[in-house]
N, C-alpha and C positions, 0 to 999 in steps of 0.2 A: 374532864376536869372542869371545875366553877358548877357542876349540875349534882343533887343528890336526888333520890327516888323518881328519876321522870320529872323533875322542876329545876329550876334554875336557886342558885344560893341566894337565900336571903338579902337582902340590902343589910341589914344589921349584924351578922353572918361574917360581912366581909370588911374587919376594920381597916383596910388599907384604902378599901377604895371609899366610905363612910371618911375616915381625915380625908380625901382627895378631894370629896364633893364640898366637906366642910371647910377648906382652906379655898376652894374655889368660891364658894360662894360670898365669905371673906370678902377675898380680892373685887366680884363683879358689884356686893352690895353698894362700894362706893358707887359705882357707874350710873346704877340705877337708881330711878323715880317710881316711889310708892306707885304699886300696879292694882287695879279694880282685883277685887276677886275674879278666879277665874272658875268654868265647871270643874266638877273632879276629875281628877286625871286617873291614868287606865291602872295606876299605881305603880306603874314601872319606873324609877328612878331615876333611870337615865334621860324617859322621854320629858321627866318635867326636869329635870337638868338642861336640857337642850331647849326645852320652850323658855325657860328663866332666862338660859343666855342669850338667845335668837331676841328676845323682847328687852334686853339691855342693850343689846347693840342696835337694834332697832333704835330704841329713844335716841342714843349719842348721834346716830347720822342727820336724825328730823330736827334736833335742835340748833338754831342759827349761829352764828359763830359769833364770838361777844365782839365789842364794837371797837378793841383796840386791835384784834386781829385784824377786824373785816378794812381798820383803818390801813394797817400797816399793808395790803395787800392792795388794800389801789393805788391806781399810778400817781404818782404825783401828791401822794398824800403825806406831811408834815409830819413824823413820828414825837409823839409827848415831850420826849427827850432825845437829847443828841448821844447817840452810841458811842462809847470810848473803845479804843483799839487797846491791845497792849504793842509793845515794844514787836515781839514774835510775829502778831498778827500784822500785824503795818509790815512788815516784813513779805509776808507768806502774800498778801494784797499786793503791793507793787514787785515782787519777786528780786528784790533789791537786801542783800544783807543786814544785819542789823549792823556793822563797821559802818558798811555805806552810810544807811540813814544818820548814823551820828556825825560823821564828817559832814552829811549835806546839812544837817540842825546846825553845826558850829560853821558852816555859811551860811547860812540863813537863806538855802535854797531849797527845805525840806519845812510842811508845813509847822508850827510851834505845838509842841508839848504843853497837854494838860497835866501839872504837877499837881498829884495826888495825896502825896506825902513825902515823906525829905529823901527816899529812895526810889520812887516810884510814879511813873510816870506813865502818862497816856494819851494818844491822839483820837481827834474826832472823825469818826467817821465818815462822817460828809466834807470834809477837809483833805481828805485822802483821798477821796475818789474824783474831786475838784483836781487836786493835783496832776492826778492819774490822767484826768479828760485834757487836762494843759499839756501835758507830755505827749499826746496822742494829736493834740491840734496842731502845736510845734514841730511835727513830723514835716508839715507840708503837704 
């Protein structure tokens, strides 16, 4: 099967795997950075399928990582803006119900809510993990 007379089928031959390579190539174009001409290839489909991708995934590793990632990844480095929690997450972070945290908010032992809009609410993330570090120093 896939061979007629002693040869292998067509590339044009086989329209299943023709959309496969043209929906693939689709998807990695974004990836990829206009490439030099390269020699001619041996015309086997597959092998310049595989040099195309092998040289898109090449560039994405050699390329540096842009400078609010490389920010956000050192230590002690001030992110642009301050991350807001939802209600869930604050939750799922100190392992505390959302019941709780609203009784500890109307004592005003749980850090204050960023009101959002007139139902919707959210805490700062660095406010939460301050918290978190007080509850942990408080242990003794």
């Amino acid at each position: 099967m896939g061979q007629i007379a002693g040869g292998v089928v067509p590339f044009d031959d086989n329209p299943g795997l023709k959309n496969a390579l043209d929906k693939l190539e689709r998807l990695t174009s974004v990836l990829r950075k206009p490439e030099p001409p390269r020699p001619a290839d041996t015309g086997n489909p597959v092998h310049a399928l595989q040099a195309t991708t092998e040289a898109a995934f090449a560039t994405m590793q050699s390329e540096p990582e842009p400078s609010f990632i490389a920010n956000r990844k050192a230590k002690g480095a001030p992110s642009v803006a301050p991350t807001l929690l939802s209600m869930k997450q604050a939750s799922a972070m100190t392992t505390l119900s959302v019941s709780s945290i609203k009784r500890m908010m109307a004592a005003g032992t749980f850090p204050k809510p960023v009101r959002l809009g007139e139902s919707r609410i959210a805490f700062v993330d660095s406010e939460i993990h301050a918290w978190v570090r007080a509850r942990i120093a408080e242990r003794g």
